[in-house]
C-alpha positions in Angstrom: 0.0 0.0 0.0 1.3 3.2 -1.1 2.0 6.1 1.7 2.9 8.9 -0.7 0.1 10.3 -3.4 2.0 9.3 -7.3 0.8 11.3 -10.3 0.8 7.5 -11.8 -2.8 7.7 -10.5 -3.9 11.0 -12.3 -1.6 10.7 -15.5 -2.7 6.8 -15.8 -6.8 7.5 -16.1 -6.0 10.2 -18.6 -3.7 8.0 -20.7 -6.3 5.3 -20.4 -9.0 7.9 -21.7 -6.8 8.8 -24.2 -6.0 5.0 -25.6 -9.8 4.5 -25.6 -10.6 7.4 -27.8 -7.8 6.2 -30.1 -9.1 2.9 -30.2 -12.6 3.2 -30.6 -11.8 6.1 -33.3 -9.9 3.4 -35.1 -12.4 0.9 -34.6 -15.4 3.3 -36.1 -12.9 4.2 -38.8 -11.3 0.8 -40.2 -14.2 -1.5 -39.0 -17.4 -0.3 -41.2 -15.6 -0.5 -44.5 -14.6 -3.7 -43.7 -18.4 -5.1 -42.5 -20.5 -2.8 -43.2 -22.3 -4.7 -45.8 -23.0 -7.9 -43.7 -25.9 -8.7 -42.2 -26.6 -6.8 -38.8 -26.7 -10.1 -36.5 -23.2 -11.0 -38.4 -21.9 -7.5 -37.3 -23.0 -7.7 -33.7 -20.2 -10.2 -32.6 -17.8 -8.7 -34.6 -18.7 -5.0 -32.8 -19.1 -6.8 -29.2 -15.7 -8.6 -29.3 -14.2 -5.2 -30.4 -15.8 -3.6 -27.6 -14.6 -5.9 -25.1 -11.0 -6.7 -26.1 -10.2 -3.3 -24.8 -10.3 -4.9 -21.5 -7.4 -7.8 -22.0 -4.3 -5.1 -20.8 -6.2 -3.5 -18.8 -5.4 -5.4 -15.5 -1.6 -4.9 -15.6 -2.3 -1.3 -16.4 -4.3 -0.9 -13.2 -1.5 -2.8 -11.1 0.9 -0.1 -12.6 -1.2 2.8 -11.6 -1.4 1.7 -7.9 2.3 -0.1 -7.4 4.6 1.1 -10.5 5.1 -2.3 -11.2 3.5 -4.0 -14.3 2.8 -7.3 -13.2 
């Protein structure tokens, strides 16, 4: 448990907003081209993977914000 306050804390949730506007700009940018022209039900796992693969680096970012370490 930290004792000190860190700016890991502060500068971590705005490089975390920041990396989520990049990547759903990205994914509303390179994605429709691609499968826009299936079917809506075929898009729908296609959009809901996207939308939750955001979430696979997020642990190890959280550890760094509160310990400095990344694992």
């Amino acid at each position: 448990m930290r004792e000190q306050p860190t700016l890991r804390i502060p500068l971590g949730i705005l490089a975390l907003l920041a990396a989520l506007l990049a990547y759903a700009a990205a994914v509303a940018i390179l994605v429709p081209p691609l499968i826009g022209h299936w079917p809506a039900l075929a898009q729908t796992p296609v959009y809901v993977l996207l939308g939750v693969i955001w979430l696979l680096p997020l642990r190890r970012f959280l550890i760094w914000m509160e310990t400095g370490r990344w694992g």
